[in-house]
C-alpha positions in Angstrom: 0.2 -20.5 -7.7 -2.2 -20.1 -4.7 -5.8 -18.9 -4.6 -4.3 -15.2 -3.1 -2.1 -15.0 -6.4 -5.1 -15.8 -8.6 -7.3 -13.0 -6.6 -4.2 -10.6 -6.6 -4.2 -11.2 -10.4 -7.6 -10.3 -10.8 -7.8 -7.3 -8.8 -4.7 -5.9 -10.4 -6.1 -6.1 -13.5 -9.5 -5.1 -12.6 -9.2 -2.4 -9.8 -5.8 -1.2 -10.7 -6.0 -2.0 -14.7 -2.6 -3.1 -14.5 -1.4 -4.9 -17.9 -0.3 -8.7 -17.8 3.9 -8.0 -18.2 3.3 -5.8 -15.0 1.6 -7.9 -13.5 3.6 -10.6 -14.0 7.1 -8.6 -13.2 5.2 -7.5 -9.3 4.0 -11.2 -8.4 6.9 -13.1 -10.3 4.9 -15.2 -12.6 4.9 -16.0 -16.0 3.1 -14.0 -18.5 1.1 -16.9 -19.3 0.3 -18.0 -15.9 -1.2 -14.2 -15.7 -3.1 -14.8 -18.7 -4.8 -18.5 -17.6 -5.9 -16.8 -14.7 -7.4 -14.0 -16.6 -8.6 -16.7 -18.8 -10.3 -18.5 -16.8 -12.2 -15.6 -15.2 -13.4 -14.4 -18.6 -11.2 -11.0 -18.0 -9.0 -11.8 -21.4 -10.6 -11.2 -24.8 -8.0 -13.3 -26.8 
């Protein structure tokens, strides 16, 4: 996954409040790939 995917991750979810399968199904990763990301920016409360 590249540094644009990550930020594309995080703007979806923040700007757009897009939910993880979506955004997932538009870049074509994993679920769980979504959630690290979010994860690691402290944008999932798990």
């Amino acid at each position: 996954m590249t540094v644009e995917d990550w930020a594309e991750i995080r703007r979806l979810s923040r700007v757009e409040g897009m939910a993880i399968k979506a955004i997932a199904r538009r870049l074509g990763v994993s679920r769980n790939a979504v959630r690290r990301a979010l994860a690691r920016e402290g944008l999932l409360h798990v």
